[in-house]
C-alpha positions as CSV (number, residue, x, y, z in Angstrom):
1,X,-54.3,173.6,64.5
2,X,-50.7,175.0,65.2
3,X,-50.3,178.5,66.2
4,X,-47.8,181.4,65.5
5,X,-48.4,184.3,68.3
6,X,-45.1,185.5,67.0
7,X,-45.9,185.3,63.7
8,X,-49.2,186.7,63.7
9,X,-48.0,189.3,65.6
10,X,-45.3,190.1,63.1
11,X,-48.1,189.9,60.2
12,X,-50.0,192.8,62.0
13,X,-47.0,194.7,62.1
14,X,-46.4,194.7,58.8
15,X,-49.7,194.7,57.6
16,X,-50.3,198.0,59.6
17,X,-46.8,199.1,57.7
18,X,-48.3,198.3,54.1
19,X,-51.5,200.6,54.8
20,X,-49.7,203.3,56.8
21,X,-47.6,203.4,53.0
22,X,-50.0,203.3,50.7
23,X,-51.6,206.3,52.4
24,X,-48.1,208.1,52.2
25,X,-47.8,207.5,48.7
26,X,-51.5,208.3,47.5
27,X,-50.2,212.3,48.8
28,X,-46.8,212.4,47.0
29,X,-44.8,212.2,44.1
30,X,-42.3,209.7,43.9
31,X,-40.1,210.3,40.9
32,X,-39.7,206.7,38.9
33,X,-38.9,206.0,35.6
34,X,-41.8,203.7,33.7
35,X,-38.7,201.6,32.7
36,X,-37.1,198.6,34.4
37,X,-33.7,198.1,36.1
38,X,-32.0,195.9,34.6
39,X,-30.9,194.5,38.6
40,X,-31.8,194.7,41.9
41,X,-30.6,194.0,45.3
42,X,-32.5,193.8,48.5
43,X,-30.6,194.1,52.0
44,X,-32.0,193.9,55.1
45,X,-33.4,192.8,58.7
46,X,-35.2,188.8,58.4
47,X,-37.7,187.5,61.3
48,X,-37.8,183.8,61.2
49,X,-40.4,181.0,62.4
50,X,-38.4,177.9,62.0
51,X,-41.9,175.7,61.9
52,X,-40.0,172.3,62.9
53,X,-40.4,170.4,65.8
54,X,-36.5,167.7,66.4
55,X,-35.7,164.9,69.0
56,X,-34.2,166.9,72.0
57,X,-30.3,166.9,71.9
58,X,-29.0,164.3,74.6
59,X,-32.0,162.2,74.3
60,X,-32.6,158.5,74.3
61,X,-32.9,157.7,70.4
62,X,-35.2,155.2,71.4
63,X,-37.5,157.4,73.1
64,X,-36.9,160.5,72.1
65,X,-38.5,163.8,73.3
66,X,-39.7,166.5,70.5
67,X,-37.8,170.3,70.7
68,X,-40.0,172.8,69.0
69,X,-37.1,174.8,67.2
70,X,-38.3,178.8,69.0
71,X,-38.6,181.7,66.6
72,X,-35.4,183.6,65.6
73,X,-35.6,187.2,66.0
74,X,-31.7,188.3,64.6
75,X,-31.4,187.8,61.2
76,X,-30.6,189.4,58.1
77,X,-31.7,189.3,54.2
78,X,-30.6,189.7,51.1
79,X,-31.8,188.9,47.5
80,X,-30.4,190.0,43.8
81,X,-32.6,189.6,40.7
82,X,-32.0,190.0,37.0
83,X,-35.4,191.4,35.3
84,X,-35.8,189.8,32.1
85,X,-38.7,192.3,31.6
86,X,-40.8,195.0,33.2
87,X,-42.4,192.0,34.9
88,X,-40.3,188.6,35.1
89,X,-37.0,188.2,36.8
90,X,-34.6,185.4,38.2
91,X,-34.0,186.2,41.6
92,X,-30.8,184.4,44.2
93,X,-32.1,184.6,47.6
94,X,-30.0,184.0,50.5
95,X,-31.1,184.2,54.5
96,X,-29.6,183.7,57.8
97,X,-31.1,183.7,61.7
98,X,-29.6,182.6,64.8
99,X,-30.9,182.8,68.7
100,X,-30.6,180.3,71.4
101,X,-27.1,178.9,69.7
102,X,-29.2,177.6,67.3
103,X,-29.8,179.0,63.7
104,X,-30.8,178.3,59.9
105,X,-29.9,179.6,56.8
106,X,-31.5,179.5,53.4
107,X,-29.6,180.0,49.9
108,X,-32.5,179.8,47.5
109,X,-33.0,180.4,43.5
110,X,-36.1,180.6,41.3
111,X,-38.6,183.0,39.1
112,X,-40.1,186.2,40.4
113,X,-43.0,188.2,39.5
114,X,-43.6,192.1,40.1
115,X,-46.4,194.3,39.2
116,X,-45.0,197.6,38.7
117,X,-46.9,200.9,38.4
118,X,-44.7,204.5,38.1
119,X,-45.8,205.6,41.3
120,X,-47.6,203.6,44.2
121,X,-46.3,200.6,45.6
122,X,-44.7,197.8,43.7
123,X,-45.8,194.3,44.2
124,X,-44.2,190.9,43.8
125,X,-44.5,187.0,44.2
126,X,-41.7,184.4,44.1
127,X,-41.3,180.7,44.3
128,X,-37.6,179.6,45.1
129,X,-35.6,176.4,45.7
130,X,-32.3,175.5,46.9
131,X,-30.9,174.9,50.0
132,X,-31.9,175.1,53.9
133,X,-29.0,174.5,56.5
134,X,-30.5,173.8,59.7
135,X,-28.0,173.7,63.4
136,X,-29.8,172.9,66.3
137,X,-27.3,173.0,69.6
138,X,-26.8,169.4,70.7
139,X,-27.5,167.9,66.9
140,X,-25.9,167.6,63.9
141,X,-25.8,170.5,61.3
142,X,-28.6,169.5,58.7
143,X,-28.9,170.2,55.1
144,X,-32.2,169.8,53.3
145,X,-33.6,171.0,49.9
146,X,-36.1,174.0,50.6
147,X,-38.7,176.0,48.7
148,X,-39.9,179.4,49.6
149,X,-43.2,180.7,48.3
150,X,-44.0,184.4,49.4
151,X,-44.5,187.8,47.9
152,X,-44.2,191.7,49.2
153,X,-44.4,195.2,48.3
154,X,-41.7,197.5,47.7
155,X,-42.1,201.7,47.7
156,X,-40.2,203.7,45.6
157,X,-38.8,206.9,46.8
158,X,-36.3,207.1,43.6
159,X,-35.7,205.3,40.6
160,X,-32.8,203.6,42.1
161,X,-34.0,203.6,46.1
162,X,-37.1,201.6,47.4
163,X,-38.3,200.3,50.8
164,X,-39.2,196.9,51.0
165,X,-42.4,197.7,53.3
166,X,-42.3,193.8,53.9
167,X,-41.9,190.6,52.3
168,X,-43.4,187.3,53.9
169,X,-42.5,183.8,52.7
170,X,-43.7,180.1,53.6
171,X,-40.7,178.2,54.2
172,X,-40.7,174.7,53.7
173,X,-37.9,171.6,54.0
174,X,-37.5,168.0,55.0
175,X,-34.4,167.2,57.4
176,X,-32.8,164.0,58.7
177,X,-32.1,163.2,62.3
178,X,-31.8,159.5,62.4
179,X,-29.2,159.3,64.6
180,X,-31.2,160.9,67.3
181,X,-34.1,159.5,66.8
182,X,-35.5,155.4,66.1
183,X,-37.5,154.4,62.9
184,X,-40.6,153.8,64.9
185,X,-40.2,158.1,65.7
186,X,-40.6,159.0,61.8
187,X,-41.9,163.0,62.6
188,X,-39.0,163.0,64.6
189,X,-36.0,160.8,62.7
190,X,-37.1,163.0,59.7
191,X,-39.3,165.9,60.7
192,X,-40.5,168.6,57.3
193,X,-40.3,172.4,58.4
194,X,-43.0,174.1,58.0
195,X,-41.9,178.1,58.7
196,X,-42.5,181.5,57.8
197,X,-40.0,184.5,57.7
198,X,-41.0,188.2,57.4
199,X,-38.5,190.8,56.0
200,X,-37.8,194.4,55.6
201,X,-35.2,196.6,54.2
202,X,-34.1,198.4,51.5
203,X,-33.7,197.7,47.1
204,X,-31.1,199.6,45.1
205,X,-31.9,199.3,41.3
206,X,-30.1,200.6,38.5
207,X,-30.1,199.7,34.6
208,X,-32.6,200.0,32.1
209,X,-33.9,202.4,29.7
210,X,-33.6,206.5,30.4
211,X,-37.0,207.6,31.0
212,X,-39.4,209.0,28.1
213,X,-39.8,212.5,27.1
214,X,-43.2,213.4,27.3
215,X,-45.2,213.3,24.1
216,X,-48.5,214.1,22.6
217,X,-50.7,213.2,19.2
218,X,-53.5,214.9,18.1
219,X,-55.9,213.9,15.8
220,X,-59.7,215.2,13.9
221,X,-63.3,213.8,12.8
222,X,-63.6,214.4,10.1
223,X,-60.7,215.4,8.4
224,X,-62.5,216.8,5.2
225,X,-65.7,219.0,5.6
226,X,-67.8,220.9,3.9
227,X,-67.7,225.0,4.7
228,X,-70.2,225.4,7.4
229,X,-69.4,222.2,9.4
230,X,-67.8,221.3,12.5
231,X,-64.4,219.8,13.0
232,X,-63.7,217.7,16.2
233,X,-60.6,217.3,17.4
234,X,-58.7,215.5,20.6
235,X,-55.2,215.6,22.1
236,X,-54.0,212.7,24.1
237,X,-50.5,212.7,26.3
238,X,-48.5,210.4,27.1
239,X,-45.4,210.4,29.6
240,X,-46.4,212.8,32.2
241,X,-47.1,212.1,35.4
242,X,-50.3,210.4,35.8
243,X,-51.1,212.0,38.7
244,X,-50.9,215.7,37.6
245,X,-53.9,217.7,36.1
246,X,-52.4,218.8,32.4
247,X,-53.1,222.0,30.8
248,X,-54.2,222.0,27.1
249,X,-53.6,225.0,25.0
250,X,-55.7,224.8,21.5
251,X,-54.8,226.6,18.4
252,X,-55.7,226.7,14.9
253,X,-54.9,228.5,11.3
254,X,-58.2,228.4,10.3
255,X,-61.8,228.6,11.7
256,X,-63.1,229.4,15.2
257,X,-61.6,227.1,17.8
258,X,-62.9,226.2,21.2
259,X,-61.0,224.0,23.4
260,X,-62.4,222.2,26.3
261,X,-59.2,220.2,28.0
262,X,-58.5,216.8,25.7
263,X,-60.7,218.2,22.9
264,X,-61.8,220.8,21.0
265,X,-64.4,221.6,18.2
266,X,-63.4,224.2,15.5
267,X,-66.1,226.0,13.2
268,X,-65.6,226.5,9.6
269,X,-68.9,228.7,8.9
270,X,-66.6,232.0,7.7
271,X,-63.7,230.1,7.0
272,X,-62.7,230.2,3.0
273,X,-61.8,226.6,1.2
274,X,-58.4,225.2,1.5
275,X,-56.1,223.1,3.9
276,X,-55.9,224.0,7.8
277,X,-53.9,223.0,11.1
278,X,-54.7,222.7,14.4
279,X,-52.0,222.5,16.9
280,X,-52.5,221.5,20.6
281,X,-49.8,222.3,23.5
282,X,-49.6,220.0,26.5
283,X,-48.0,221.3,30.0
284,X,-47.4,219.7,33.4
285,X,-47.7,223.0,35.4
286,X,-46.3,220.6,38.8
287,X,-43.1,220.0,36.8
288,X,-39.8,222.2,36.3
289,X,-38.4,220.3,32.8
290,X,-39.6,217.7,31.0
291,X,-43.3,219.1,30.8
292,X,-43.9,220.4,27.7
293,X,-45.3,218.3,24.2
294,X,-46.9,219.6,21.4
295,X,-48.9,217.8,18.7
296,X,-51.0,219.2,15.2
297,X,-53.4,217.6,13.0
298,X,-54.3,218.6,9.7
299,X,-58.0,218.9,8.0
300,X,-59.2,220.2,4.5
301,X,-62.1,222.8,4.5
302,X,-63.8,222.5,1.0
303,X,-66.5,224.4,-1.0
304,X,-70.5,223.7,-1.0
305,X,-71.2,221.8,-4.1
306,X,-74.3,223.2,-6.2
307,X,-76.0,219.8,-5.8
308,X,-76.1,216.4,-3.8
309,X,-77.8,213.3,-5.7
310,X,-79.9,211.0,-3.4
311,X,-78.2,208.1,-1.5
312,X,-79.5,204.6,-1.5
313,X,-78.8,201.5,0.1
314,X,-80.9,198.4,0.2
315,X,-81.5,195.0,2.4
316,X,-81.8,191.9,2.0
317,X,-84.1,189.3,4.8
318,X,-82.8,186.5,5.0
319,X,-79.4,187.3,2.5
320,X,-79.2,183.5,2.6
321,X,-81.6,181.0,1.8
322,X,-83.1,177.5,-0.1
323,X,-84.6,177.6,-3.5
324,X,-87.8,178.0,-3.2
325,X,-88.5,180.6,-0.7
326,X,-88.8,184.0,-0.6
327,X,-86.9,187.5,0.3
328,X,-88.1,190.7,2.2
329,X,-86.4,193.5,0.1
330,X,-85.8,197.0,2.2
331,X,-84.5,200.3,-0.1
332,X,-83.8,203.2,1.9
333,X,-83.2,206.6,0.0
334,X,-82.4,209.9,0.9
335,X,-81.3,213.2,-0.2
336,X,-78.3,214.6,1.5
337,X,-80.0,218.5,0.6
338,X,-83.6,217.5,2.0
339,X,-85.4,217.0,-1.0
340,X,-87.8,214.3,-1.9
341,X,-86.9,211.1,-3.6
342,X,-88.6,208.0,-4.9
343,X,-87.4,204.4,-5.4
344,X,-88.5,202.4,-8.6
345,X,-87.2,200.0,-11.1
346,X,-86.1,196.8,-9.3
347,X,-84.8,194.2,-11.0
348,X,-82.6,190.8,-10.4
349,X,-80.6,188.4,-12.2
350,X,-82.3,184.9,-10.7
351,X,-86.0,184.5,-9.4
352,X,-88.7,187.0,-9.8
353,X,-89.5,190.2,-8.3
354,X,-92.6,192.0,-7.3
355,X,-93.2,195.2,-5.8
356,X,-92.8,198.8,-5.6
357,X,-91.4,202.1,-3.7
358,X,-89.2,201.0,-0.3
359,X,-89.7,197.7,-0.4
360,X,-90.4,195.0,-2.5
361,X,-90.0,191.0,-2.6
362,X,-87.9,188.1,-4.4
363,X,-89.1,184.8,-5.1
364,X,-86.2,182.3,-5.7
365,X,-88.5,179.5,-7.2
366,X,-86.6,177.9,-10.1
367,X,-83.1,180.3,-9.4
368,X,-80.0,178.4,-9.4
369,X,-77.8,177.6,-6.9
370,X,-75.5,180.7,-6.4
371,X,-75.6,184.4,-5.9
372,X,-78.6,186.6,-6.9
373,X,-77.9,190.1,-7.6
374,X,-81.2,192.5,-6.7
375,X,-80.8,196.4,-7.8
376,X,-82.8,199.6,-7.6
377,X,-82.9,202.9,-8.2
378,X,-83.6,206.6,-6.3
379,X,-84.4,209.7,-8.2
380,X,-85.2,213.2,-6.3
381,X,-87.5,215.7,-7.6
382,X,-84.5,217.6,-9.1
383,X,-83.8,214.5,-11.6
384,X,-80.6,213.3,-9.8
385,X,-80.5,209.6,-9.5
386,X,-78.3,206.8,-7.7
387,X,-78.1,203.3,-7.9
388,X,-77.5,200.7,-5.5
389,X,-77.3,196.5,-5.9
390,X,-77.4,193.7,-2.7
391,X,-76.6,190.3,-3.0
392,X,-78.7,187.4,-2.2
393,X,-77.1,183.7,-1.8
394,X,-79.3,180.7,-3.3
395,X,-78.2,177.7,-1.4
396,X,-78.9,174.5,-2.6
397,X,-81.7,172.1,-1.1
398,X,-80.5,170.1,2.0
399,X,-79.6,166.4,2.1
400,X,-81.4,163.9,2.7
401,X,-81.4,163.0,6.2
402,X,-79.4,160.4,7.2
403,X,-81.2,156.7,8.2
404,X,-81.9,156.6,11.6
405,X,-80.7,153.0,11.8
406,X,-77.6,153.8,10.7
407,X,-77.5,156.2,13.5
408,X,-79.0,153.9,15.9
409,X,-76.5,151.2,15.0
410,X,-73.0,154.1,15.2
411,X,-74.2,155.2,19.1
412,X,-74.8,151.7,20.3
413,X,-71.7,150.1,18.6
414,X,-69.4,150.4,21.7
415,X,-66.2,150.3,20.8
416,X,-63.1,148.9,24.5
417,X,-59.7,148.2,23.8
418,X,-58.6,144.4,24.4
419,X,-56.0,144.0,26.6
420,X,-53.4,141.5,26.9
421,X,-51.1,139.2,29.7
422,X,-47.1,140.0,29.8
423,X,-45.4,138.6,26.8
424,X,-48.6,137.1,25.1
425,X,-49.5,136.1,22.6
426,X,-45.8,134.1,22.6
427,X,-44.6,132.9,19.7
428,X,-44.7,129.3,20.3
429,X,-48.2,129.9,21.1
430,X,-49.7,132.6,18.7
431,X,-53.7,132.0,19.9
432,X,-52.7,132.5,23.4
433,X,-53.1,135.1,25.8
434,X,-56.8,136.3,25.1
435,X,-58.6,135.9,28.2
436,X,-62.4,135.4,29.0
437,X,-63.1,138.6,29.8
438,X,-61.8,140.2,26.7
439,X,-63.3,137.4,24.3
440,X,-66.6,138.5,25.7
441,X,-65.8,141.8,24.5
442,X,-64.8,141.2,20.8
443,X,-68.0,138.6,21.2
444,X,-69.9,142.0,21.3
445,X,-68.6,144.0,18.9
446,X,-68.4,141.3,16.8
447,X,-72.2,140.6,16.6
448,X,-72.5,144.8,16.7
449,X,-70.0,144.9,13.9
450,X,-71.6,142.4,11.3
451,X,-75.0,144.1,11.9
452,X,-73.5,147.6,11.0
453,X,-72.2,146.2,7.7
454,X,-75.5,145.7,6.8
455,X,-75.8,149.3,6.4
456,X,-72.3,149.9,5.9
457,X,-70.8,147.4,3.8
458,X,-67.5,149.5,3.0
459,X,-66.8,150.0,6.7
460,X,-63.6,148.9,8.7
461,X,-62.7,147.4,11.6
462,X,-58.9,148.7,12.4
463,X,-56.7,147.6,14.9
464,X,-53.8,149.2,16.5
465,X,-51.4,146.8,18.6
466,X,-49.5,148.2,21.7
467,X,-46.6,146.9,23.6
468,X,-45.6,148.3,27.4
469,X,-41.8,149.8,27.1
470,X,-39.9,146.6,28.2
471,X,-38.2,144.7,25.9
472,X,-36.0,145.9,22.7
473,X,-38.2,147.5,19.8
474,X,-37.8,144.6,17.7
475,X,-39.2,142.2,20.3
476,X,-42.2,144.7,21.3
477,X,-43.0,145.0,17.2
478,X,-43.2,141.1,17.0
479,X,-45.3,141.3,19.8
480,X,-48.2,144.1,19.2
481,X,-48.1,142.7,15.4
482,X,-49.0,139.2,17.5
483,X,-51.8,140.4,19.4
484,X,-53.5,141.9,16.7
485,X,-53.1,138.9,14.3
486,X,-54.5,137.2,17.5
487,X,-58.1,139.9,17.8
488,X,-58.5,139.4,14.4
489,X,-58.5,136.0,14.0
490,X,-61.2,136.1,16.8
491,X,-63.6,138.2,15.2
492,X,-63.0,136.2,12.1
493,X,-64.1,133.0,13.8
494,X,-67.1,135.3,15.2
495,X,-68.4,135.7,11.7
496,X,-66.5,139.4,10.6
497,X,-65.3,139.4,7.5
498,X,-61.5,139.2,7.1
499,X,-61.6,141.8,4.5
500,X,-63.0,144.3,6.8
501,X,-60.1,144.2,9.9
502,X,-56.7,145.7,9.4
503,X,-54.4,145.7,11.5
504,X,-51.1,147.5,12.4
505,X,-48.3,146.7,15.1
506,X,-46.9,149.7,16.9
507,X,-44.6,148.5,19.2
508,X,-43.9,150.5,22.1
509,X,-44.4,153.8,20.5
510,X,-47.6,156.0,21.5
511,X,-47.3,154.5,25.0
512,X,-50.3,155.9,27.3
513,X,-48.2,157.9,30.0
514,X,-48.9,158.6,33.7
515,X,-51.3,161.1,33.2
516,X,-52.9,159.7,30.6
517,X,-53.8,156.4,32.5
518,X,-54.5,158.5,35.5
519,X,-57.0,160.4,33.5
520,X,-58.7,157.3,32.2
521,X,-58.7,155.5,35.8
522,X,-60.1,158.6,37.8
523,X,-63.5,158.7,34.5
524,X,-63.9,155.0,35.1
525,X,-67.3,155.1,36.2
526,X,-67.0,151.0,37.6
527,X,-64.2,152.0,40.2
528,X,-65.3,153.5,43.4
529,X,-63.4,155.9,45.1
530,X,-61.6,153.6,47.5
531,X,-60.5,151.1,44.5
532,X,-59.4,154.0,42.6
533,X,-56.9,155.1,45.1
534,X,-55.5,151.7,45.2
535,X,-54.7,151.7,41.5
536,X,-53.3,155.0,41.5
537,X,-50.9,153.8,44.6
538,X,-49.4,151.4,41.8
539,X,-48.9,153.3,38.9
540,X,-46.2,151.6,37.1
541,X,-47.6,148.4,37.0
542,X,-50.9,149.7,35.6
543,X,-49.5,152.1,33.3
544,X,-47.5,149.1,31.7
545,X,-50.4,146.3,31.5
546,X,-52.7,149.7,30.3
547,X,-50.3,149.5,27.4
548,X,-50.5,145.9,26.1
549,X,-53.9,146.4,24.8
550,X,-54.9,146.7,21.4
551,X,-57.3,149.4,19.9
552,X,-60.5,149.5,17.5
553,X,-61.2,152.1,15.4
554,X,-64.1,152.2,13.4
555,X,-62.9,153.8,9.7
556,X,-66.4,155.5,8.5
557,X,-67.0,157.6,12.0
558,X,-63.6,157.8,13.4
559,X,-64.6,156.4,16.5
560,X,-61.6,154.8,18.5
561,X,-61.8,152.8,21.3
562,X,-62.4,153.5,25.0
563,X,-59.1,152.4,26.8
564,X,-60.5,151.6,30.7
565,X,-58.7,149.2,32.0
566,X,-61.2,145.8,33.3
567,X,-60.0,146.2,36.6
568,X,-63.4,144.6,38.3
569,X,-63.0,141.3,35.9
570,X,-62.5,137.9,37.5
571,X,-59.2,137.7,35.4
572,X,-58.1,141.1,36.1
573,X,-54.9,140.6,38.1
574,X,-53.8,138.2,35.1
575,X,-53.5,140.9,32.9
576,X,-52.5,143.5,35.4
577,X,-49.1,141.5,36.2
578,X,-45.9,143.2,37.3
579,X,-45.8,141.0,40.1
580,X,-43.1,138.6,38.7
581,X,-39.9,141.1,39.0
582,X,-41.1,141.5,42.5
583,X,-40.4,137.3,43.6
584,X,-36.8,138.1,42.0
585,X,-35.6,140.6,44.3
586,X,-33.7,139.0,46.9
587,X,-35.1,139.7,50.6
588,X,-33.9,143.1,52.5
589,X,-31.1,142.3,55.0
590,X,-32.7,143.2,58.6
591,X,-32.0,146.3,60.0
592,X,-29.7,146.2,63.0
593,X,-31.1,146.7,66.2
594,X,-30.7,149.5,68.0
595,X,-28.7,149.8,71.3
């Protein structure tokens, strides 16, 4: 495992740094805008842990001797970023360290991410690319491509002025040194730097929107009563400081109010009929200007009506359901003055009804298909009545359920792409190219197939020809059109009807790409893991013979078929291929030896 005392060391630091802030900034309060500069710069001091390990300058080349780059305590920093948004921004990053007349120096680009609040600490991640410029005294200046991946936390102290507490980045990039070290020395001819760099300093921001004037709305429940009954209402700011208790002064042209903080209730008992405000102040007594918002609501006070009539409602168990069975009906009525009230006279419009009072029920024997409308009606003692209706939804019986050898036939019909040699079928040779293993699978869907259309005499075998991307578009058309003229001549000769198989060429288009035949390699339950990693190793070659193939699709299910590769089949590395471009290439010339 490697170790970093310097850099651990350096993490304490600023870890100690980040908690001794955050318990500065939960006691004050830092004026900031909730908007976001439109650009920022960071300047300041960079600590650097190269992470590489290079031959030792004046070596032997053929036995070289590793130099573990030290740490580089001089540096400086500095970043700009445009912020697309309060959160998103495109940062340039640039770095330089030097010590022991060596140094490095980083000039990186990418996306950064901040988490803003108007307060406390902000903090941010990055991940940058670009350039890493490596000089080692004794050896050649190197240039590799480089990718940082960090984050940090900045405090504000004004809207334009933070402190980055500390940033710390993961520094990685691959560097060449081949003339100081042999090919047999590869961590050493071409060693990957593995570093980390801590930071600290200070961010000056400016653009963006002015800050927001502080606001308030206020709003009531229910904004039309009766005379007699309450009126809530609640005030909600926005704006202030978040931080800072507010002050909430409640008024109102009519009634009796009593505020408590974000709400208040207002009594109408002696308040006469007609239309009413109530207004609500808000105040930030910690702030000089800028702490004052008022808001007002409006509600309508009106008279007591000489009588309510009874309200009714009624339910419906199930509200959806087969011909044929039953429903639990449920009235409730009351009376919004207290008086009694009684429910009678249910009808419907499909089905029969029985029953009497609260609840009753409906029998949907011999009710069509559709909805079924059940009513009622309440009456108090005074003679004031209401009405109210619910719907019921008749469905109509279920189908039949569907023959279980059908079903048995559809799950066991196993439907595997067939998959061809280079080049073949050729044209000379038009019944060419289908080799054992795949004529033992059309064998089996054939005899799968002809017993379906028992069942299923409408049903269709389709298949889709493929091509791998050599080859013009005209050639690789001629071609998949070949191969599934060749598939379906097979399963003709295996008893399928030809009336039953179509068949379309596709050419190279809809290729299976990397992923894709990665996918279906790593679910191949017939690789193990070791055989998988093998195939992966040469993806190009199986991503090509992965798309000579040709697909089934069964037309009444939509079932397509399952493209894994045979790669445990005796004739496997016949269709696999790719090996013939390889016996073209003409040998490498031998390297020359080494002094």
């Amino acid at each position: 495992m490697l170790q970093f005392p310097a850099l651990s060391k350096g993490l304490t630091i600023v870890g100690l740094t980040a908690i001794l802030a955050m318990l500065l900034i939960s006691n004050s309060a830092l004026a900031q805008s909730d908007s976001t500069p439109t650009w920022d710069v960071f300047v300041g001091y960079q600590w650097l842990h190269p992470g590489g390990t290079v031959p030792t300058p004046g070596g032997d080349p053929l036995n070289p001797t590793p130099f573990k780059i030290p740490d580089m305590s001089r540096g400086l920093g500095g970043a700009i970023t445009y912020n697309f948004d309060s959160h998103w921004g495109a940062e340039f990053d640039i770095g330089h360290n030097w010590g022991n007349s060596n140094y490095e120096s980083t000039y990186s680009a990418g996306p950064r991410f901040m988490w803003r609040t108007p307060n406390d600490a902000n903090l941010f991640l990055h991940g940058l690319l670009g350039l890493n410029r490596v000089n080692v005294n004794g050896l050649n200046t190197s240039n590799g491509i480089g990718a940082l991946l960090g984050g940090g936390m900045d405090l504000p102290f004004t809207k334009r002025i933070a402190w980055r507490v500390f940033q710390a980045d993961y520094v990685w990039s691959p560097h060449n040194y081949a003339d100081f070290a042999a090919a047999q020395f590869p961590d050493l001819r071409r060693p990957s730097f593995e570093g980390a760099r801590l930071r600290t300093g200070i961010v000056f921001s400016w653009g963006g929107a002015p800050s927001a004037a502080p606001a308030a709305t206020c709003s009531v429940q229910p904004n039309e009563v009766m005379v007699g009954e309450p009126v809530a209402a609640t005030a909600s700011a926005s704006n202030f400081n978040p931080k800072h208790d507010l002050a909430y002064d409640w008024s109102s042209s009519g009634g009796r109010i009593t505020g408590n903080k974000t709400t208040a209730q207002i009594d109408t008992t002696n308040a006469a009929p007609g239309n009413y405000t109530v207004t609500c102040r808000v105040t930030d007594p910690k702030e000089k200007k800028n702490n004052v918002a008022t808001a007002s609501a409006n509600f309508i006070v009106k008279p007591l009506p000489p009588k309510n009539p009874p309200t009714l409602s009624i339910s419906a168990s199930p509200s959806s359901l087969p011909a044929g069975e039953t429903v639990a009906l449920t009235a409730n009525c009351s009376s919004p003055d207290g008086v009694s009230v009684n429910v009678s006279n249910w009808s419907t419009t499909g089905g029969t009804i029985s029953g009497s009072g609260n609840s009753a029920t409906l029998a949907t024997t011999g009710a069509s298909p559709g909805s079924v409308t059940v009513s009622a009606s309440c009456t108090d003692n005074r003679g004031l009545t209401s009405q109210a209706s619910t719907q019921v939804m008749v469905e109509n019986p279920p189908p039949p359920p569907p023959n279980p050898e059908v079903v048995r036939l559809e799950a066991r019909l196993a439907l595997h792409s067939v998959y061809f040699p280079t080049n073949q079928p050729t044209v000379s040779n038009p019944k060419g190219g289908l080799l054992p293993s795949q004529q033992k699978t059309l064998v089996s869907l054939a005899s799968d197939f002809k017993e379906y259309l028992q069942s299923k005499p409408d049903a269709h075998l389709i298949l889709g020809g493929h091509a791998d991307h050599r080859g013009s578009a005209e050639l690789n058309q001629a071609l998949s059109e070949r191969r599934v003229d060749r598939v379906k001549a097979f399963l003709v000769e295996q008893g399928v009807p030809e009336g039953n198989i179509e068949t379309k060429g596709y050419g190279k288009e809809d290729n299976l790409t990397d992923e894709q035949v990665k996918a279906e390699v790593e679910s191949n339950p017939d690789l193990t893991p070791s055989e998988r990693q093998r195939v992966l190793k040469n993806m190009v070659i199986i991503r090509m013979a992965s798309n000579r193939r040709v697909d089934v699709t069964l037309s009444t299910t939509g079932q397509t078929s399952v493209r894994q590769f045979p790669f445990n089949t005796t004739d496997a590395l016949t269709l696999i291929g790719g090996r013939e471009g390889a016996a073209k290439k003409k040998p490498a010339k031998p390297a020359p030896k080494q002094p």
